[in-house]
C-alpha positions, 0 to 999 in steps of 0.5 A, a space after each residue: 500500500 502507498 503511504 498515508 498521511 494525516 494532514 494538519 492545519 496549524 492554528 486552533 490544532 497544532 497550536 493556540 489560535 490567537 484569532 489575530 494572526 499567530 506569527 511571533 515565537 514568543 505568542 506561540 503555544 502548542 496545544 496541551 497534547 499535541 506532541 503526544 497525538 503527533 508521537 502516537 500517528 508517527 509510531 503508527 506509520 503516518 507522515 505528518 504534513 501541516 498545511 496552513 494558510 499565512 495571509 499575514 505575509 501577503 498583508 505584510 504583517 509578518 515575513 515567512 521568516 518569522 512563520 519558519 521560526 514558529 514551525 522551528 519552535 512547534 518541531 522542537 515541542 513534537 520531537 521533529 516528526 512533522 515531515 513537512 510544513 507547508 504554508 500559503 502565504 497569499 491572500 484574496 484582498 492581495 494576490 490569488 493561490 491555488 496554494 491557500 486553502 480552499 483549494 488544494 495545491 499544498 495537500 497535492 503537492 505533498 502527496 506527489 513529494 511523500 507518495 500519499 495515497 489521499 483516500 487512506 489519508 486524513 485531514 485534520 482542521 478547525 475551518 470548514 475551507 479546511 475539509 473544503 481542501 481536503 475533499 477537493 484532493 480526495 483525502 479519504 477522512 476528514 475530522 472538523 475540530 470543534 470551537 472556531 466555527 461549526 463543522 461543515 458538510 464536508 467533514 466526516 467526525 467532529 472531536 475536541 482536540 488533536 489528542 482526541 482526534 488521533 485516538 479515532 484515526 487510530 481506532 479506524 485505520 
């Protein structure tokens, strides 16, 4: 079988959501059991792939720089078993990307790079462009985690954290 993957937004998952744009390492906070659920996927046999979308950069409130420092600081917390961090640095109100979720090119471009198989993948998010992305690659499961904003139509289960959610995915893979 190809490689699975379980795919990871960044804010309001992986770390605190600030709701005004997470890009210094000093207000940067990983979740209480994010580094667990990350071990716990990664012993399973997952590659483990966040895709973000960081319009501050395109807004020219931040660099990408400081969103690698960041990144720098969540793989330290998680030990170093994300095996990638992508980011979409566009924003409507500036410049158009296939890059920026909804749509799917950071999902499709690790895929090809890891050799994924989407259907037997799964996505993890906190919005509904989230699932909107995911579903638009054709990755197979898609978990909404509850608090930002009501899960969509899109998503297959709703959980209260990342913790939470690998504990399904475990149970179901």
């Amino acid at each position: 079988m190809k490689n699975r993957a379980v795919f990871l937004d960044r804010d309001g998952v992986l770390n605190q959501d600030r709701w005004d744009y997470t890009y210094r390492p000093d207000d940067f906070v990983v979740l209480p059991g994010v580094p667990e659920a990350l071990q716990q996927l990664k012993a399973a046999g997952y590659h483990l792939i966040v895709v973000t979308n960081q319009a501050g950069i395109a807004k020219g409130l931040y660099t990408a720089a400081e969103v690698r420092q960041c990144h720098a600081i969540l793989q330290e917390a998680c030990g170093h078993v994300l095996d990638a961090l992508y980011f979409a640095p566009g924003h409507p109100s500036v410049s158009e990307s296939l890059s920026r979720k909804p749509d799917s090119l950071m999902i499709e471009r690790a895929a090809a790079r890891f050799g994924v198989a989407l259907a037997h993948s799964w996505l993890v998010g906190d919005t509904r462009r989230d699932a909107q992305a995911g579903h638009k690659a054709g990755v197979g499961h898609l978990i909404h985690i509850a608090g930002r904003e009501p899960k969509g139509p899109e998503a297959h289960w709703e959980t209260a954290s990342l913790l939470e959610a690998t504990a399904l995915i475990l149970s179901n893979s």
